[in-house]
One Martini backbone bead per residue (centre of mass of N, CA, C, O) as a GRO file, in nm:
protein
   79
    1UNK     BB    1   1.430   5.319  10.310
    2UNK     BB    2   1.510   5.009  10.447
    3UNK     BB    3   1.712   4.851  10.754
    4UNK     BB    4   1.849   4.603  10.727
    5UNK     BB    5   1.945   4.287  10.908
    6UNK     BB    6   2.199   4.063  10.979
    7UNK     BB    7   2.112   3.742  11.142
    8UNK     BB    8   2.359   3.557  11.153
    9UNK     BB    9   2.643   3.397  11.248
   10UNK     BB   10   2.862   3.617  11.245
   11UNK     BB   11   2.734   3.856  11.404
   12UNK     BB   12   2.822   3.760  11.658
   13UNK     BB   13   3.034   3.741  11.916
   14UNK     BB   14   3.067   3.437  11.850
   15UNK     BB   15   3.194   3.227  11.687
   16UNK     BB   16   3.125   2.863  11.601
   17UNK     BB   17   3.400   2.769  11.714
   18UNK     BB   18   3.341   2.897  11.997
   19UNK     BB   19   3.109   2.772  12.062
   20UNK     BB   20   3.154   2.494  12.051
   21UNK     BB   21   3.392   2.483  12.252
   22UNK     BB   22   3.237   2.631  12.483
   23UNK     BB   23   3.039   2.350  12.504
   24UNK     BB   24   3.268   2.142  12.525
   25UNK     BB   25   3.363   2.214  12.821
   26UNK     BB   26   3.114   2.253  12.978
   27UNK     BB   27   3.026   1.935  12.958
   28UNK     BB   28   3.257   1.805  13.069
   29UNK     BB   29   3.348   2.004  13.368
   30UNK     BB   30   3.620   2.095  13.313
   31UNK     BB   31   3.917   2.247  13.321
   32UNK     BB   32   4.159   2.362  13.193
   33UNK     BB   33   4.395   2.247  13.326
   34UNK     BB   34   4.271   1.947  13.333
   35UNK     BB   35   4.277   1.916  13.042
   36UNK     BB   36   4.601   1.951  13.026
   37UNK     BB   37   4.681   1.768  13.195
   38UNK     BB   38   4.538   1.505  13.059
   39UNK     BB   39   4.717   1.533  12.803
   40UNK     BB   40   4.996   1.507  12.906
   41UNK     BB   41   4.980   1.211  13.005
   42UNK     BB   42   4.911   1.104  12.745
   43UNK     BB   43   5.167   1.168  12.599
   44UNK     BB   44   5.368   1.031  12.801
   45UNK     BB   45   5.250   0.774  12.730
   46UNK     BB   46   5.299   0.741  12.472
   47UNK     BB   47   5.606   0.781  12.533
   48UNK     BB   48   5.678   0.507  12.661
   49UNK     BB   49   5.586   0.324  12.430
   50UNK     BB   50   5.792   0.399  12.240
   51UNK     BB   51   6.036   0.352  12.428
   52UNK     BB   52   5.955   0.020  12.460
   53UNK     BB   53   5.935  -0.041  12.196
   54UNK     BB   54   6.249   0.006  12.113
   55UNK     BB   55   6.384  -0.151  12.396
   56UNK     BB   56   6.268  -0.507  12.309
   57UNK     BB   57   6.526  -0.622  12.196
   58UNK     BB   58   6.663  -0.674  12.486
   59UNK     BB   59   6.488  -0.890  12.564
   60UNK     BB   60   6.446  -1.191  12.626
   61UNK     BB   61   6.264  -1.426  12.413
   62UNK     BB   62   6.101  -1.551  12.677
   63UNK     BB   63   5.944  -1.319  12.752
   64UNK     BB   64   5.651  -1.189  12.827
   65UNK     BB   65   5.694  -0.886  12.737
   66UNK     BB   66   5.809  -0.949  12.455
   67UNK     BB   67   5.510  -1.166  12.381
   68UNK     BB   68   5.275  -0.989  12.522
   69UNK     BB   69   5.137  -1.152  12.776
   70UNK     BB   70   5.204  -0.936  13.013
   71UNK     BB   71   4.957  -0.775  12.842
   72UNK     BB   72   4.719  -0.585  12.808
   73UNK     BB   73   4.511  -0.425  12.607
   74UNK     BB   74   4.603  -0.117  12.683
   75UNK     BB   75   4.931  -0.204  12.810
   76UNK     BB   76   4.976  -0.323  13.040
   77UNK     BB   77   5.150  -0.471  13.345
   78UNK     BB   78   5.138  -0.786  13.432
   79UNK     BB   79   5.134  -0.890  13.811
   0.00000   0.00000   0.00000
């Protein structure tokens, strides 16, 4: 009788979502905290524009702000 071994992708030591994954962490080259702070930052940013979206009706009809016209196409005030 011999003894065959099945050497698939489960048998090794990590699986391939964990390896893909610390594949793509290594290529980027930050740090988990540097990703994490980064993710943040992207929150907070998500979380103002909802914010300033909420009450642009508070501002007078001819304002730049409101029409639009003094944001950047990535949403920045132009000054």
């Amino acid at each position: 009788m011999s003894t065959a071994t099945y050497s698939g992708p489960l048998t090794g030591p990590e699986s391939p979502t964990k390896a893909a994954a610390s594949t793509k962490a290594a290529a980027s080259g930050k740090s988990r905290l540097a990703r994490f702070f980064d993710a943040m930052v992207e929150a907070r940013m998500r979380q103002a524009t909802r914010e300033l979206a909420m009450h642009r009706h508070l501002l007078p009809e001819n304002s730049p702000e409101k029409t639009g016209s003094a944001f950047t196409s990535d949403g920045r005030l132009v000054r």
